[in-house]
N, C-alpha and C positions, 0 to 999 in steps of 0.2 A: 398640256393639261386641259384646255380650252378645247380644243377638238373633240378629245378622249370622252369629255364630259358633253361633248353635244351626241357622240356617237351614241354614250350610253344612253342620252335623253330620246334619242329616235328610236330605238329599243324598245326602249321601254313604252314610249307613245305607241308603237305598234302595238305591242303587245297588245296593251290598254283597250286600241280600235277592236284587233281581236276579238277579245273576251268580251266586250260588249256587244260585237255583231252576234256573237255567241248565243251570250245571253238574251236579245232579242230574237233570234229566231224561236227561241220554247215557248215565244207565245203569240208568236205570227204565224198566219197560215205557211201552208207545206211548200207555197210560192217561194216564199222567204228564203230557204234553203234551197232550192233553186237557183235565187239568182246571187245566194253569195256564193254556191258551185262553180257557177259558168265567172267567175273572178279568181277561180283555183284555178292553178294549169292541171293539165290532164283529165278535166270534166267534163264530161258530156251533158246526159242529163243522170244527177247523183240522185241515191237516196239520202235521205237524213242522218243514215248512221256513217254515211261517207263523208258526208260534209262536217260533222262534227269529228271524227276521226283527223281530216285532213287540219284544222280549226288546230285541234288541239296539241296535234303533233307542231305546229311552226308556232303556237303557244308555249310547247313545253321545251322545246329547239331556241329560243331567245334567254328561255329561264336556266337551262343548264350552264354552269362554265363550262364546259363542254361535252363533248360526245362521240362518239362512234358511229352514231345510229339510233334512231326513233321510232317505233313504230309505234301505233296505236290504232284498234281495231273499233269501234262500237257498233254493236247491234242496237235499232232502233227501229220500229217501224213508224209509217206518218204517225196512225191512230194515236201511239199510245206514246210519241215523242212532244204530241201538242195537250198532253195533260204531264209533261215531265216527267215518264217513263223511259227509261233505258230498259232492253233485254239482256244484255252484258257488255262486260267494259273489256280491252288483252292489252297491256302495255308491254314490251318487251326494250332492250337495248343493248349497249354495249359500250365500255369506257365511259359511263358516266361521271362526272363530277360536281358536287349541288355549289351553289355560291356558300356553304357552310362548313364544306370540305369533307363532307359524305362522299365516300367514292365506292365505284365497284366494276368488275371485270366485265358481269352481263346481271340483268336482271329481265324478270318475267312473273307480271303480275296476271292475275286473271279475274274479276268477280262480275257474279250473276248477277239479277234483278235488281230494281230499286226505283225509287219516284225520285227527282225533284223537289222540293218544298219553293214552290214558283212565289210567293209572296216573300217568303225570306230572300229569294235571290236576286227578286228587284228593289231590294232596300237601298237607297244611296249609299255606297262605301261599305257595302255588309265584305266582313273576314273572310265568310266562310260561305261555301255551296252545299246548304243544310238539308238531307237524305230525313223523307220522314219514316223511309222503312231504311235500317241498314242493311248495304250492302254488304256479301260475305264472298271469301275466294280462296286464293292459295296465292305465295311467290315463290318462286328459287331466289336466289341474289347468291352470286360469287363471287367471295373475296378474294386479293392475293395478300401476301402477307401486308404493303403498305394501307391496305383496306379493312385490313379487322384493325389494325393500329388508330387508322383515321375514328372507324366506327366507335370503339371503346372510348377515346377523350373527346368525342363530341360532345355539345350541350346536353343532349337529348340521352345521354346513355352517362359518363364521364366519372360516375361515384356509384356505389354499391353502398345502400344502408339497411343494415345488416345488425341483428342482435347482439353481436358480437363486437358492433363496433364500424365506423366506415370505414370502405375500401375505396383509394384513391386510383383507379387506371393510370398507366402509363404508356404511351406511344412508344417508348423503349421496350424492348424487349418482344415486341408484337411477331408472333412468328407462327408459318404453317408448315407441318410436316405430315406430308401426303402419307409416309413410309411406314411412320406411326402412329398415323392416324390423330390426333392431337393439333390441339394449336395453342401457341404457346403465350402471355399475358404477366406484366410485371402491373405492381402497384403499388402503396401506400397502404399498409396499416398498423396501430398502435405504435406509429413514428419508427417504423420499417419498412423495408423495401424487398417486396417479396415476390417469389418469381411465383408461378401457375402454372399447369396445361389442363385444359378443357377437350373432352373425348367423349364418345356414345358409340358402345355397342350395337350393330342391330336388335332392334325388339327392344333395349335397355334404355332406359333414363339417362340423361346425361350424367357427366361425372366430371368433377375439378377435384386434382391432388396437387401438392406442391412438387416442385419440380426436383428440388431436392429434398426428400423427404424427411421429416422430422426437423431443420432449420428454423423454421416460426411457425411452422402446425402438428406439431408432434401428433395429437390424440383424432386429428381430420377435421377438427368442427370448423376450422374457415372454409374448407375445400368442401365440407357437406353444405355451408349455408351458403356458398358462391354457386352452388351447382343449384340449390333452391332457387337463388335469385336469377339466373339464368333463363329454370322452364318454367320460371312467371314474370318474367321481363315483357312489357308493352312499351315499344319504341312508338309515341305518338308523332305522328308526321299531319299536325292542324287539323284532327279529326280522323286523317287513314291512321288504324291502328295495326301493327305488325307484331304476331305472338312466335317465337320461337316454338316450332314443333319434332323437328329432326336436325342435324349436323350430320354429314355428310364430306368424305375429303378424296380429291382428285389430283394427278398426278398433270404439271409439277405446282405441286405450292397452292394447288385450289381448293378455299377451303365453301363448303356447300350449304347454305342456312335455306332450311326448308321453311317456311312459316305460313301462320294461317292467318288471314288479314281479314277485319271488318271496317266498314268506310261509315263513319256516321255523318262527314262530312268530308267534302273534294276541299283543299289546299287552294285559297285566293293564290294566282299565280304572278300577281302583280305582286301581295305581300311577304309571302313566304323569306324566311332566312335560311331557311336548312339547308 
């Protein structure tokens, strides 16, 4: 236990070194990123958007329980990286896992512009890496069936409240069928236990019916106000926000969340739980 707990403590000290050399470079000259380049392997002489790319991927590579794979793109140039401008951000991966038990098969975020708020983010101990324009983008993320299971009783999603009353997710029952397009979700409501499947036509609005019809929702209204709470669900990830915009399913068992992301603040990587 004593080791375990020192390995995690050097981890995390890394990490910490990191994110601080990070954060000092946005407001050191363009030197600065330079010579914490030439302390990456594979550097020659980087630009800034390389050196922060490279920074954040062995940043984000300590904070996952694991992985597949990291990639992380940033466009930056000097000018507009020493007043805390990015020109766009690409995260991509595979077999993620969060320390919160968020999982997913691959995901692939994208967003354009945005500033820094450089005074916020030299604050002793500050949460959060505070955008004073938000940024905006697009993700895919691919569940398999044990990934929309995880997804639904996490903190951050875990209950539906609902006019009707709340709806308690369950990890039971969590299932994707490519065939039918559907994916399938059990829950709690009105001290029952009711099954679901969630579906979207192209061009069509999402749709939730029960799975055996008429059971606990004869007339539709849970299956109309889950399918409402669905295409206005904002999953906050510490400021990245992620809005459901299309569903999407692939063969075998992949099920496809389109969504459209706004960042009003980057996820401290040291604090994060999710």
């Amino acid at each position: 236990m004593g080791d375990q707990s020192m390995r995690l403590g050097r981890r995390c000290s890394f990490a910490a070194i990191l994110l601080l050399q990070t954060l000092q470079l946005c407001v050191t000259p363009v030197e600065g990123f330079m010579q914490l380049g030439m302390q990456l392997p594979g550097f020659g002489s980087p630009q800034p958007g390389e050196v922060l790319s490279r920074v954040a991927e062995v940043g984000l590579k300590l904070k996952l329980a694991r992985h597949r794979g990291v990639a992380i793109d940033v466009t930056a140039s000097p000018g507009k990286i020493l007043a805390g401008g990015v020109e766009g951000v690409k995260v991509s991966g595979a077999e993620w896992a969060s320390p919160g038990r968020l999982t997913c098969k691959s995901l692939d975020v994208s967003v354009g512009e945005t500033v820094v708020d450089l005074p916020k983010l030299l604050t002793p101990f500050s949460p959060q890496i505070v955008m004073k324009v938000p940024a905006r983008g697009r993700a895919e993320i691919v569940f398999n069936a044990q990934d929309w299971g995880n997804f639904l009783v996490h903190p951050l999603v875990g209950r539906a409240t609902l006019p009707l009353g709340e709806f308690r997710f369950s990890r039971l029952g969590a299932a994707v069928d490519a065939e039918r397009q559907c994916a399938s979700f059990a829950g709690t409501w009105r001290g029952a236990e009711v099954r679901m499947e969630l579906s979207q036509a192209p061009g069509e609005e999402v749709q939730v019916r029960e799975a055996a019809p008429g059971a606990a929702d004869p007339e539709g209204e849970l299956g109309r106000a889950l399918a409402e709470w669905f295409a206005t669900l904002d999953v906050n990830l510490d400021g990245a926000h992620f809005f459901l915009r299309e569903i999407r399913f692939a063969r075998p068992g992949a099920l496809r969340l389109l969504l459209a992301v706004r960042v009003d603040s980057f996820p401290n990587p040291i604090t994060t739980s999710f």
